[in-house]
C-alpha positions as CSV (number, residue, x, y, z in Angstrom):
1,X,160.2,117.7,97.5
2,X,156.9,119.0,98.5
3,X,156.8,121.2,96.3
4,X,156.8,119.1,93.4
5,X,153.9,117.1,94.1
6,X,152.1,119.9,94.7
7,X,153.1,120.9,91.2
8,X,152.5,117.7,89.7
9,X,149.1,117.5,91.2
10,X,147.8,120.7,90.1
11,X,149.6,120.1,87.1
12,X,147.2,117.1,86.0
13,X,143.9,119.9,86.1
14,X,141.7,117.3,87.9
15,X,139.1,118.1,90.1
16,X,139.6,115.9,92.4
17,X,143.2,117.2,93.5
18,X,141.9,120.6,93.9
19,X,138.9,119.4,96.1
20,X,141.3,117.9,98.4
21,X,143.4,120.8,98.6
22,X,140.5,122.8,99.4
23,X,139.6,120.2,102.2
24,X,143.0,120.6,103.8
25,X,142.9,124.5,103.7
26,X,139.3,124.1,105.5
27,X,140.7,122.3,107.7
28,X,143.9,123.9,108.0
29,X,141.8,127.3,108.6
30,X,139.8,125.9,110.9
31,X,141.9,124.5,113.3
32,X,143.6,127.9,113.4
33,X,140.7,129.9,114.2
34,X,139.5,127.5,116.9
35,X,143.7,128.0,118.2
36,X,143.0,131.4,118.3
37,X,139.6,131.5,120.3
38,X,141.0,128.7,122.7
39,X,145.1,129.4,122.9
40,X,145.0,127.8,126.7
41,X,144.9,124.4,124.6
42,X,148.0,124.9,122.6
């Protein structure tokens, strides 16, 4: 099921899907690296 809409929304080309896919990676990333420098957290 995700990966449908993920389909369907780069399948419409517009920008604004693809800047808030490139938010959530940012975000994604950076909540990983800040995992890895502080792991007592998790």
């Amino acid at each position: 099921m995700n990966s449908t809409i993920l389909m369907n929304v780069n399948a419409t080309g517009t920008p604004g899907g693809y800047t808030i896919g490139a938010i959530i990676a940012l975000l994604l990333l950076g909540y990983l690296f800040y995992s890895l420098i502080k792991p007592e957290k998790f």
